[in-house]
N, C-alpha and C positions, 0 to 999 in steps of 0.2 A: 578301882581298876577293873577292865572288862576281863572277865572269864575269857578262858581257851576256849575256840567252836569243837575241839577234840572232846574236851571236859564235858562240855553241853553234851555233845550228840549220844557222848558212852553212859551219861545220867540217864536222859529222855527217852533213848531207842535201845540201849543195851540192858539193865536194871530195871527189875520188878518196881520199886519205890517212883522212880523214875516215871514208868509209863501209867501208874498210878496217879501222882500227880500231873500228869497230861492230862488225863482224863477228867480229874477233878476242876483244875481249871478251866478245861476247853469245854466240858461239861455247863459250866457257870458261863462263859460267853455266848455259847449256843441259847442260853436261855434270854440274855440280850439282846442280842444280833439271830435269829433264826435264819435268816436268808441274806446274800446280800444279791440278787441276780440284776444282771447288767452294771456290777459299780465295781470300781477301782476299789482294791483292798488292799493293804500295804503293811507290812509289819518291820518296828525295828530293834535290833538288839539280836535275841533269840526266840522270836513269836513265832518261826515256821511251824511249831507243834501244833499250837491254835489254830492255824490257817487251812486244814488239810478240807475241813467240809465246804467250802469254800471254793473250789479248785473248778469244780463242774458246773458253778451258775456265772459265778463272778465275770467280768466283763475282761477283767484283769488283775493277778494275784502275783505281788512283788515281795521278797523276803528280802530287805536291806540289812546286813550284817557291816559292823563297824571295824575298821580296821585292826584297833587293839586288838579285839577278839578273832580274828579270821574267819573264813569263809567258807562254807563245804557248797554242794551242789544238792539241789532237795528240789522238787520230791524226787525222793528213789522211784525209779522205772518210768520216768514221763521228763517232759520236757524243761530242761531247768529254766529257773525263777527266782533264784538268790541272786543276790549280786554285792559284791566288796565295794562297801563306802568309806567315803569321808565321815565320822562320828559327826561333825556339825555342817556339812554339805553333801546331801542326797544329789543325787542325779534324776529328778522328779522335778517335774518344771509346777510354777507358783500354783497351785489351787486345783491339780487335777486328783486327788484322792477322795476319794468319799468316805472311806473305813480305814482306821489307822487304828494298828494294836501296837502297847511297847509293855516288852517283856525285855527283861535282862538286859535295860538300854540304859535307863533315867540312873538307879541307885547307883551302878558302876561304872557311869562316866565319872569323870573328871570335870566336865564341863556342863552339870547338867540346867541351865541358864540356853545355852546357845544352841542344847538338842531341844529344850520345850520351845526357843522361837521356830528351828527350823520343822517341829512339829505343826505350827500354827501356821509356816506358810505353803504346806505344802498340802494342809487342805483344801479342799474347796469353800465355796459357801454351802451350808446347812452339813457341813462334812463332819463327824464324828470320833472322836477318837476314846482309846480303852486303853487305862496306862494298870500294869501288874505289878504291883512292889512286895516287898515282906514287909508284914506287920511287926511293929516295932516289940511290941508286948508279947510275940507267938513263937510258939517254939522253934519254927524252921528259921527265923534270923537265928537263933542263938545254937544253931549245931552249923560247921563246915562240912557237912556230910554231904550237901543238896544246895544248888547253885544261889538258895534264897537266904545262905548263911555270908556272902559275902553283898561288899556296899555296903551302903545307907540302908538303914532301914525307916519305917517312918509311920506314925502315926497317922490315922485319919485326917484330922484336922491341918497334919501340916503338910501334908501331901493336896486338901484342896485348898489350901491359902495359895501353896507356892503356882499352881496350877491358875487359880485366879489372877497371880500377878502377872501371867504371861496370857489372859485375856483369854481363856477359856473356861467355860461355865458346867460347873457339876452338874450334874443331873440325874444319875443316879449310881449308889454301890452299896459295897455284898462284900461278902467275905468267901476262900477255899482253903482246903487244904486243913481242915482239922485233924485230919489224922495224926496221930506222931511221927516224926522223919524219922522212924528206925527201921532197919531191915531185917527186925527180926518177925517172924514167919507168922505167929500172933495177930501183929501187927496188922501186916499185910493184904491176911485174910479179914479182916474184920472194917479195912478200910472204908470199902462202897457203904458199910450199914453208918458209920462215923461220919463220911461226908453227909449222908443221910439226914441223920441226926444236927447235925451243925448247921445245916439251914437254916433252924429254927430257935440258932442260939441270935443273939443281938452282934450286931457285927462288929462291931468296938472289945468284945469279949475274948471272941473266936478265932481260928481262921489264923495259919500263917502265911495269906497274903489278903489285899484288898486288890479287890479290881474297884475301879471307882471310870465311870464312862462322864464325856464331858462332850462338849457343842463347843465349835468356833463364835466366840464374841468377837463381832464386826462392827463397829462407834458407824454410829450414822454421821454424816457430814455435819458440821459445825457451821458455825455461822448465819449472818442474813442471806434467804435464797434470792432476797429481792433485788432486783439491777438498781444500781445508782441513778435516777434521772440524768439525763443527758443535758449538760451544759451548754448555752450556746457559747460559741467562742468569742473569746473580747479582742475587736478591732481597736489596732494602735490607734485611729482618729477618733473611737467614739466618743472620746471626753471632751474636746473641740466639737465637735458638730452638734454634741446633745448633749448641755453641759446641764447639771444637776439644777 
């Protein structure tokens, strides 16, 4: 079940832990994606946190928020770009996104089969997407303290099988957020040196989330391209007039 956008926004923008972990993720995409200038960027779930660098080249920057969850207006002090969806019907017509990030979309739907199709068709060709989950093994699934303790959580592997069955192709992930989800002050402080650190751990190890980035897989046309020879037509008399 989707988080409250109340929930979300007082984690992310109110809470030290919170804009720590912004950091650490958006930190990790940035090294991904460093620019996206002139292309449609689209995030859904609660990826507006990701998005912010983004805002000054992109061609076009959409925050889709799912209905269960609700909707706030972002960015503060500039012109809004969120918008209240259907969970399995965006308002994005077939193939015009180039960047797609999903945070707090996949593990708390209900449905999450008919948001990775409508992922796949609201890319373009050669369009990209960056899905955020909590790792199943890492400590932020296992506290309700921080929005990555609810949902699904998921393993590497079963995160890009299910991603495979819906014809999208890995191609590369990392791991964030080693830090501990706690708020105590410790913590806190020593965060930046911890993400630091966790880079360099194996990413199956580390990390309570995987960002794992994928490609649109589009089947090339099937079949013979080659025309039928052309038949000539059989005249009702021809077997009387030119008989075998």
């Amino acid at each position: 079940m989707h988080l409250d956008v109340q929930d979300l926004r007082n984690f992310y923008y109110r809470s030290t832990l919170g804009r720590a972990a912004q950091a650490a993720v958006r930190g990790r995409l940035l090294e991904i994606w460093p620019e996206a200038k002139g292309q449609t960027v689209a995030g859904f779930g609660f990826a507006v946190p990701l998005l912010r660098p983004y805002l000054t080249e992109a061609r076009r920057v959409i925050g889709l928020m799912p209905g269960p969850q609700g909707v706030m207006p972002w960015p503060a002090g500039m012109p809004n770009v969120s918008v209240l969806c259907e969970e399995t019907l965006w308002p994005i017509e077939t193939g015009h996104v180039d960047r797609l990030v999903v945070m707090h979309g996949l593990e708390t739907s209900e449905h999450p089969t008919q948001v990775l199709d409508e992922c796949w068709r609201v890319l373009g060709p050669g369009g990209k997407a960056i899905f955020v989950v909590p790792n199943r093994a890492g400590l932020w699934s296992r506290s309700d303290k921080t929005p990555f303790g609810f949902g699904r959580p998921y393993t590497l592997g079963q995160l890009e099988t299910q991603l495979r069955k819906h014809q999208f192709l890995p191609e590369f992930h990392c791991s964030a957020l080693y830090q501990p989800p706690s708020f105590k002050r410790f913590w806190l402080k020593s965060g930046a040196l911890i993400e630091r650190t966790g880079t360099r751990l194996p990413t199956i190890m580390a990390g309570g989330v995987f960002i794992v980035e994928v490609s649109k897989r589009v089947h090339p046309p099937r079949g013979n391209p080659a025309r039928d020879a052309t038949r000539r037509p059989v005249k009702a008399l021809d077997g009387l007039l030119k008989p075998a």
